[in-house]
C-alpha positions in Angstrom: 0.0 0.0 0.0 2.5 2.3 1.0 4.8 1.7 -2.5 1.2 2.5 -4.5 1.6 5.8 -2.6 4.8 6.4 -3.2 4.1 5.8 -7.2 0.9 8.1 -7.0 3.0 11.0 -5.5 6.1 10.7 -8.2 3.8 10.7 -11.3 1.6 13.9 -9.5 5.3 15.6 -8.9 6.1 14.3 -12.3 3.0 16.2 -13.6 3.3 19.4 -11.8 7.1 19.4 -13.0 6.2 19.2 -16.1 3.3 22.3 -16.4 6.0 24.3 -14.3 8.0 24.1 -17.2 6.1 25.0 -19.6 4.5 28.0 -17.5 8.1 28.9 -16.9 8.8 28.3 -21.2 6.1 31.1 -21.4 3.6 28.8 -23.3 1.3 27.5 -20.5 -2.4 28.9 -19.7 -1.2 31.4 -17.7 1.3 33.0 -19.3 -1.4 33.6 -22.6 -3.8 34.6 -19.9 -1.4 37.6 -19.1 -0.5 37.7 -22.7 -4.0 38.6 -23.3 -4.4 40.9 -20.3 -1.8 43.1 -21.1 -2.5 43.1 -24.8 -6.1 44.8 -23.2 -5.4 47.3 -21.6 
């Protein structure tokens, strides 16, 4: 039980890795949300 855990948790730090870098690469959600906001106003 406690190894199926330990898998769960890798691949959810694996995942939010992953969308870090690509928020960070400036081509995630938020990054086109600001995008947008600033091309606004």
């Amino acid at each position: 039980m406690k190894f199926q855990l330990n898998q769960k948790n890798k691949r959810l730090l694996l995942i939010i890795g992953i969308v870090v870098l690509i928020e960070l690469s400036g081509y995630g959600f938020f990054a086109s949300l600001f995008r947008l906001i600033g091309s606004v106003s």
